[in-house]
N, C-alpha and C positions, 0 to 999 in steps of 0.2 A: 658651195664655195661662197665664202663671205664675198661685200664687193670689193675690198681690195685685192682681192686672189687669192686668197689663203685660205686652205684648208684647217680648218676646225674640227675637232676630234667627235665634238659634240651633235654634229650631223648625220653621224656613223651610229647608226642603231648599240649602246653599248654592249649588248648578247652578242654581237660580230668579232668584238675585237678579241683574242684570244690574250686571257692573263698571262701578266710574265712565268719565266719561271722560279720558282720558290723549295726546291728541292733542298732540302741541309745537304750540306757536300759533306762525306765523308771522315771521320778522324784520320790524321795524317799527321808526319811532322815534315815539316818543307826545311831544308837544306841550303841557304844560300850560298855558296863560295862565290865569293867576292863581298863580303858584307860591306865593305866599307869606299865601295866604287859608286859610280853615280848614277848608276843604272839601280842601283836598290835603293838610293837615296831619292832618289827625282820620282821612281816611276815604281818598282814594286812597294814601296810602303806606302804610297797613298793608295796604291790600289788595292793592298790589303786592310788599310784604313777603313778605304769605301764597301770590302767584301763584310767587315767587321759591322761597319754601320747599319749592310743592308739583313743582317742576321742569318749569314749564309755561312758559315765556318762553326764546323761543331763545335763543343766545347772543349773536347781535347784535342785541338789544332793546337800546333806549337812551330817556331820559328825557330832555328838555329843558324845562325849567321857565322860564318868563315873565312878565317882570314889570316894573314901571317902575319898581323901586327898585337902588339899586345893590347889588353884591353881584358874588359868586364861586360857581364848583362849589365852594369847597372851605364857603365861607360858609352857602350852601345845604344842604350836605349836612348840617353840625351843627345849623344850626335842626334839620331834621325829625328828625336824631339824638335831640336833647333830647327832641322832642315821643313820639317812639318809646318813650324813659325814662319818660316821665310816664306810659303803658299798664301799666307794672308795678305802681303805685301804687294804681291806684283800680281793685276791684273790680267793682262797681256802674258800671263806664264800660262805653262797645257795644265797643269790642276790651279785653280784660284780658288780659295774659300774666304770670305769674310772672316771666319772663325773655325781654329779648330774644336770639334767638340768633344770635350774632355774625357765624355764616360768612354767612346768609341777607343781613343786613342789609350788609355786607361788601360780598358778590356784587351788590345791587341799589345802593347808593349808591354805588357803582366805574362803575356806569352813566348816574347823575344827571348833567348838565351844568346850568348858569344863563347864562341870557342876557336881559339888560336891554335893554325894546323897549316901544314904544307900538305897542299894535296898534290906535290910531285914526289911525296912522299907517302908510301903504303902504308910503315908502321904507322903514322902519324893518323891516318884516315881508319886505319881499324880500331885505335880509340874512339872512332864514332858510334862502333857498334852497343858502345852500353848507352847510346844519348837517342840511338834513331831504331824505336822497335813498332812491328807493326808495318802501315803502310808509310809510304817516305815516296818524294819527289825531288830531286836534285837539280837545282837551279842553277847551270853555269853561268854565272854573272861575271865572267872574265873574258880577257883579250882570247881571240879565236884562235890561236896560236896552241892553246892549254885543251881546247874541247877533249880530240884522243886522249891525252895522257892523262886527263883527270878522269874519266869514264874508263880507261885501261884499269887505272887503281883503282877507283872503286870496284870495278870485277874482281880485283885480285885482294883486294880486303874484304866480300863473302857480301857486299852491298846491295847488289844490285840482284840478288836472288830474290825471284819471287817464289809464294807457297800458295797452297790452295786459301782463297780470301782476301791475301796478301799483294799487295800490289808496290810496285819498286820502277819509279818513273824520271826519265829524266828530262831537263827543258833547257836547249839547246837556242843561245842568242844566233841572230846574223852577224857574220856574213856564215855562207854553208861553204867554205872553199873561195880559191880567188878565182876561180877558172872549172873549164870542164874538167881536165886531169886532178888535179887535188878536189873537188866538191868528190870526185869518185872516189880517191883515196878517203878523204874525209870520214864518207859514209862505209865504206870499207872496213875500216875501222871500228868506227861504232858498232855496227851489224857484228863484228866479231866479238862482241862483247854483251850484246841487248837484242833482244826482238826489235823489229818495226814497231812491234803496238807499242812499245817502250819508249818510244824516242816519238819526244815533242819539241818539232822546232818551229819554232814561234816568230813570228811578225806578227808585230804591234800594230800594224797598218787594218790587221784583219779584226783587231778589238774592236776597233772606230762602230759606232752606231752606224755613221752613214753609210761603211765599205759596206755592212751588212744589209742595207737597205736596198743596195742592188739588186741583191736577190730576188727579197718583199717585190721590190717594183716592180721585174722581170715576172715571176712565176707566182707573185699571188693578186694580178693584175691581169684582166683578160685581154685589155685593149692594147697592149705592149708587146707581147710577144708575140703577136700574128704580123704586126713590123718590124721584127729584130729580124734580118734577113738582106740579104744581095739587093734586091727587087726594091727596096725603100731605101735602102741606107748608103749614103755618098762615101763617106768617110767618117773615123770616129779619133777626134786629138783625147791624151789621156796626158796633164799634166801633173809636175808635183815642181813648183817654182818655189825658191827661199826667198828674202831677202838678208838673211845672215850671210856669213862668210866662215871659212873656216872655225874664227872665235877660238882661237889659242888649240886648235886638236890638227893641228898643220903635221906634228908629228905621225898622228894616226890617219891621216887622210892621204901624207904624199904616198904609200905604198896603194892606197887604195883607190881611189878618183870617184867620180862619179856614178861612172857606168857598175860598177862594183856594190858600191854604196847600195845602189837606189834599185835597178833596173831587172835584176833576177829574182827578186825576191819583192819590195814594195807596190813595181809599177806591173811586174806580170802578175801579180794577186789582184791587181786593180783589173788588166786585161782580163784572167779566167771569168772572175764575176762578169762581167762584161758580154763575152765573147763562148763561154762554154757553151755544151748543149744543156737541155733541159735533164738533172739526173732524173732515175726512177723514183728516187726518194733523198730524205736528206740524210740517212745514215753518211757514217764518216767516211769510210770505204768509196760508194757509190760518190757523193760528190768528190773526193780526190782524184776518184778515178776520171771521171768526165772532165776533170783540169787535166790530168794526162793525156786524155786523147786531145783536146786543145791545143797543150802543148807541143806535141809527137804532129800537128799539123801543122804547125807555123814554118815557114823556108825560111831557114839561118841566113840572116842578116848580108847580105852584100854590103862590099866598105862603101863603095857609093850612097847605099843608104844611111851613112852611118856617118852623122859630124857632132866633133866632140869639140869645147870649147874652154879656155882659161879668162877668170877676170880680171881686168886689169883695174889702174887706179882707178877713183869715180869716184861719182855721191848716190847713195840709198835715200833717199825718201831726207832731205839733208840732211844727212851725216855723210860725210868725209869718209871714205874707204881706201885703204893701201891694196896695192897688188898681191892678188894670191903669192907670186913669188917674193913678199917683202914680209909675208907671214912667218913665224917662227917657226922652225922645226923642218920649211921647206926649203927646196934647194933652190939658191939663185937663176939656175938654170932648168928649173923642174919643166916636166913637159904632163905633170899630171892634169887630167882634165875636171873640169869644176862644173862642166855643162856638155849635157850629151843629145840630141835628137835624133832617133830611129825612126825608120819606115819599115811595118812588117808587113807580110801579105800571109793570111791564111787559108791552106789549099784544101777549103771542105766546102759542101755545098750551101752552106749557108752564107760562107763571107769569102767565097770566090771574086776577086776584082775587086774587095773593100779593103782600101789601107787601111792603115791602123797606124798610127804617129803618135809619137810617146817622144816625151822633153824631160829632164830637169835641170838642174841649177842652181848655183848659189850667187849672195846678192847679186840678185836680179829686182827688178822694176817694181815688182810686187810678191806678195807672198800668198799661192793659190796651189789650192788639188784639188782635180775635179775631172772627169771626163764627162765630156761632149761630142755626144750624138748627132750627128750633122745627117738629116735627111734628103734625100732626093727632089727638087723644086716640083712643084704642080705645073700639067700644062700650065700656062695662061693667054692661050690666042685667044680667048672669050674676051681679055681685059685691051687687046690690040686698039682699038678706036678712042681707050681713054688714056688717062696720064699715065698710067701704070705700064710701064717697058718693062721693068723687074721687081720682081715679088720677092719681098724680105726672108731673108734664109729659115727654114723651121730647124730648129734644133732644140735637145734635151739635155739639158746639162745636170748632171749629178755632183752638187755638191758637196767635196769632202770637209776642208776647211780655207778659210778660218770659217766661212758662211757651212751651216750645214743643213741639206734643204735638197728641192730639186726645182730647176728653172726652163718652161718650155716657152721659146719664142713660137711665133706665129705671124700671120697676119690678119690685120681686121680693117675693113671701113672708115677710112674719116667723116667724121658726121657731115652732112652737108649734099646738096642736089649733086654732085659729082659719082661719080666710083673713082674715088683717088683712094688706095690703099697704103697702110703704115706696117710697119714692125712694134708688136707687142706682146708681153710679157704676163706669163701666170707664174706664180711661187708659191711652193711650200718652204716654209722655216720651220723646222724642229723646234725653236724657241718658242714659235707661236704656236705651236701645235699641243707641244708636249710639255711639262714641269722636267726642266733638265738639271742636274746634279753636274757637279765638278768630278771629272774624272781622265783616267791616261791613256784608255785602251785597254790597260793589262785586267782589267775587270775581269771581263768575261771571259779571257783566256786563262787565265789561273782559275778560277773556276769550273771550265771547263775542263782543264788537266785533273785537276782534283774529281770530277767525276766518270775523268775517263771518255770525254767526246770529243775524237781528235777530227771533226769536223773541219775545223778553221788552222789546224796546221799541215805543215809540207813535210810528202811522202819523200822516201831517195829518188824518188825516179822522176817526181814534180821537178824535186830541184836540179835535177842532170837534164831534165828535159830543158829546162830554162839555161841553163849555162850553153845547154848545147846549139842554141840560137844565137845567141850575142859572142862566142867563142872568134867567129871569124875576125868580127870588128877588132877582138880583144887583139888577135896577131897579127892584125893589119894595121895596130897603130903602132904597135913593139918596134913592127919594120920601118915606120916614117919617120923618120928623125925629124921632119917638118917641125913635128909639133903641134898641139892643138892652135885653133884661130882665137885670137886674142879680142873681149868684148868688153865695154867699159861698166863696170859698176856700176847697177842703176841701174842699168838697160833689159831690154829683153833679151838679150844673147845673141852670138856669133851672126851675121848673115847668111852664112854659111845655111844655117838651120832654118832662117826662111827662104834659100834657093830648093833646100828641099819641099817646100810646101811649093811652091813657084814654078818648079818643072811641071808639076800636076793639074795647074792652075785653080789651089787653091792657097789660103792663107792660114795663118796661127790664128786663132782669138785672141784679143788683147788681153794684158796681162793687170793692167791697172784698171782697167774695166769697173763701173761701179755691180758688186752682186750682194 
């Protein structure tokens, strides 16, 4: 460890570290329906961008984008051109590049075609079969509302048949359902039409470098997982704070809220890594399954543990913010929630009597994801006769964003003839660590679709396990007309949400924190 605390790669024998991987993924032709929404604008095209750059996409990779507006390959391909442009621009965006470079973008838009189709229409989607032969992925890049019906047609237009070699996949956005009874339907559904190994439903949270690093930390780390356990660990916060606000999607947010949004699918992917057992290995199977039993051990939410919150007017970081209910598309009266805190308790022998507290939010105080590992205090009647009454907290915070890294407090010695003890800090930075590229997440999960390693997506029964925990709170807010507790812009959210940390006599970590 250099002396400012950071981990240098170069200290690490280079024979230790194991090469990426480098495997050519497959020939395929990827299917997007929705071409022309902002989920293939923002986030599948750079990351196929980035998949093109890093010379991972066979040669006969090909794109087909879909959509029921009129339009061309050549029409197509300059939308997302521009939209590539606009990356240069804004710093502060999830892909930045100083430059797009031409041969990459070249190479991947020489691959793009467009084709104008209703896929709530059959006839329409079996003209695809002379465009998609071979292996083929099907990318719902639409509102969740269309999943069934577009995976029903595709069965019924001869699509989604696989043959010996031949593989025929589909990749399913969030949300998975709004609730326990439709996420079942949902999958119901599907399953009637596809295998399990077929269906890839994907969180972008699980692309993230750092979510994956949990793992590294945990199980290729000796000194960590002999303290992941009851016996050392107090409590563990896992948040994901904005400081945005709706930002004109008040239409698509008032059915949805918070807890919907964020909590089944981003913040329980954050808890499994976290909280599962050690699998036997990392095939796809064996770790999903070990997020099942995780899940299948957590006690469904009591409303008590459960406060959900609305922002009201305020300032962000100075900027001026109007109340969620002054947003477009919501209703004056909405009682949707924009901020949520849980307390879970999970009944297996490892994390017996260890809450688990999970938040998030929108414009709030700051903009952080990170869970922190709050340890259990050291004696210290050894320190009784000196200045030291209490010993600064040790804890391990895992970095998600915007820092990505991991940060362990401690304590050490003030210099000096005393034993007066401080709170201090070691960090790793991925930036200082590693040479990091601009990228969305979707890297490595399109990737991994394409060779087939459903490692980092959610099984039916991950996702029913997870609804089936937060289901209680979902019908214990339907029945309060109260309404969520209203928190100003800016802040860190409801009070509400620190009496829950407060009965237990602990506290939230600050949210504006320097990390």
């Amino acid at each position: 460890m250099n002396p400012a605390g950071q981990v240098s790669p170069t200290e690490v024998p280079s024979e230790t570290i194991a090469p990426p991987a480098t495997r050519l993924a497959p020939p395929c032709t990827l299917v997007i329906f929705g071409a022309h929404g902002d989920l293939t604008k923002r986030l599948l095209t750079p990351a196929l961008y980035n998949l093109t750059g890093g010379g991972l996409l066979d040669k006969d990779f090909t794109v087909i984008g879909v959509d029921r507006l009129d339009g061309s390959d050549e029409s197509w391909r300059q939308e997302l051109g521009q939209t590539m442009q606009e990356f240069t621009k804004d710093p502060n965006a999830e892909f930045y590049t100083p430059e797009i470079n031409q041969g990459w973008w070249s190479d991947l838009s020489g691959r793009m075609h467009y084709t104008k189709a209703d896929f709530t229409d059959v006839g329409q989607l079996e003209a695809l079969k002379q465009q998609v032969q071979g292996n083929a992925i099907f990318y719902l890049a639409v509102a969740s509302r269309f999943f069934a019906t577009v995976v029903e047609n595709l069965g019924k237009a001869g699509l989604t048949q696989q043959s010996e070699g031949v593989f025929r996949r589909v990749v399913v956005e969030k949300p998975f359902g709004a609730d326990l009874e439709s996420s079942r339907a949902l999958n119901a559904r599907l399953l009637a039409v596809l295998d399990e190994s077929q269906i890839y439903r994907i969180d972008h949270f699980l692309g993230k470098e750092t979510v994956q690093n949990i793992l590294a930390l945990r199980f290729g780390n000796g000194i960590f997982e002999p303290l992941w356990r009851s016996q050392f660990i107090d409590h563990v916060q896992i948040t994901a704070a904005e400081t945005v606000g709706v930002e004109g999607r008040g239409a698509f947010y008032e059915p949805t809220g918070a807890l919907r949004d964020m909590i089944p699918n981003h913040l329980f992917q954050l808890l499994a890594m976290v909280a599962m057992e050690p699998p036997n290995s990392f095939s796809a199977e064996t770790v999903r399954t070990a997020k099942e039993q995780l899940f299948e051990a957590i006690r469904p939410v009591a409303p008590e543990n459960a406060v959900r919150g609305q922002y009201a007017a305020g300032t962000v970081q100075g900027r001026a913010v109007k109340a969620y209910r002054d947003s477009p598309g919501v209703a004056a009266d909405s009682v949707t929630e924009t901020y949520v805190a849980l307390k879970l308790e999970i009944e297996n022998w490892r994390w017996q009597g260890v809450p688990f507290y999970m938040r998030t939010g929108k414009s709030m105080t700051g903009r952080l994801t990170e869970v922190v590992v709050h340890f259990k205090q050291a004696p210290f009647a050894m320190f009784a006769d000196t200045p030291v009454d209490r010993l600064a907290p040790n804890n391990l915070t895992l970095n998600i964003q915007p820092t990505q890294g991991l940060t362990m407090g401690i304590s050490a010695k003030i210099p000096g003839p005393k034993m007066d003890l401080a709170g201090v800090e070691m960090r790793f930075r991925y930036e200082d660590a590693f040479k990091l590229t601009p990228n969305v997440g979707y890297e490595t999960l399109l990737y991994d679709c394409l060779t087939g390693d459903a490692t980092l997506f959610q099984r039916a029964d991950n996702i029913e396990a997870a609804w089936r925990v937060v289901d209680p709170a979902l019908r214990a807010w339907e029945a309060d007309k109260a309404g969520p507790e209203l928190y100003a812009a800016g802040s860190a959210g409801p009070s509400g949400a620190d009496a829950l940390l407060e009965r237990d006599g602990r506290a939230w970590m600050k949210l504006d924190r320097a990390t």
